[in-house]
N, C-alpha and C positions, 0 to 999 in steps of 0.2 A: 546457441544451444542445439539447434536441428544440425550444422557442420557435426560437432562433436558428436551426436548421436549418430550421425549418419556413417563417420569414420570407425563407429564402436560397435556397427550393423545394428544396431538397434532401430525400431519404427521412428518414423517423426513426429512428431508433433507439429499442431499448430495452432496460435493462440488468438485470437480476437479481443483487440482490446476493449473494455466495455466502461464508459464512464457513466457513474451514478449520480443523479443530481442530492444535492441535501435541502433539505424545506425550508421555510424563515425560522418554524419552532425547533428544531434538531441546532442550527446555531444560535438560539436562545436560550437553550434548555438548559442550560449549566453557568448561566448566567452570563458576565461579561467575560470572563478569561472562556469558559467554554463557544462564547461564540467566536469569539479575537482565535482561538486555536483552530474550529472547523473550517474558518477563513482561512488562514495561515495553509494549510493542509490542503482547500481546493487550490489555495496560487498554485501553491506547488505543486499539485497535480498536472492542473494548467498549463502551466511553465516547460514540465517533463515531458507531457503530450505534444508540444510546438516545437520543441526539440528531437522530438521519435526516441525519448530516453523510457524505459519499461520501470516501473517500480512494482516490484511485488510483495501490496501490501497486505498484509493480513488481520483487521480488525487490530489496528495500530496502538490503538489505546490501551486496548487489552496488552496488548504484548509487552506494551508500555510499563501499564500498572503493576502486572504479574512475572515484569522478567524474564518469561519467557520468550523463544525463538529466537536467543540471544547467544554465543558460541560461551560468554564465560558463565551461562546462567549452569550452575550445578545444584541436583536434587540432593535432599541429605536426608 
């Protein structure tokens, strides 16, 4: 990202990656698939960070539920 910006004169950026812990009730809260899934989602996080691989997620569920921030998701 900062290459590209920097060949396109633009400022850089720079990101700090920040990992959030989730509680024991936040992977209970939705019962047993919602905890099996907030699992599923820290591996992966996990996994990504051991790797230096970046995921840029955004409140995932949501964008899940609602479609959005999706390329074929169109308003009507």
């Amino acid at each position: 990202l900062n290459r590209s910006y920097g060949e396109l004169g633009f400022k850089l950026c720079f990101v700090v990656p920040l990992v959030l812990g989730m509680s024991r009730i936040t992977l209970l809260a939705n019962g047993v698939l919602g905890g099996y899934s907030a699992r599923l989602v820290t591996a992966t996080l996990i996994k990504a960070s051991l790797w230096n691989q970046v995921d840029w997620i955004q409140d995932a569920k949501a964008c899940v539920i609602s479609g959005t921030q999706f390329e074929s998701h169109q308003k009507y």
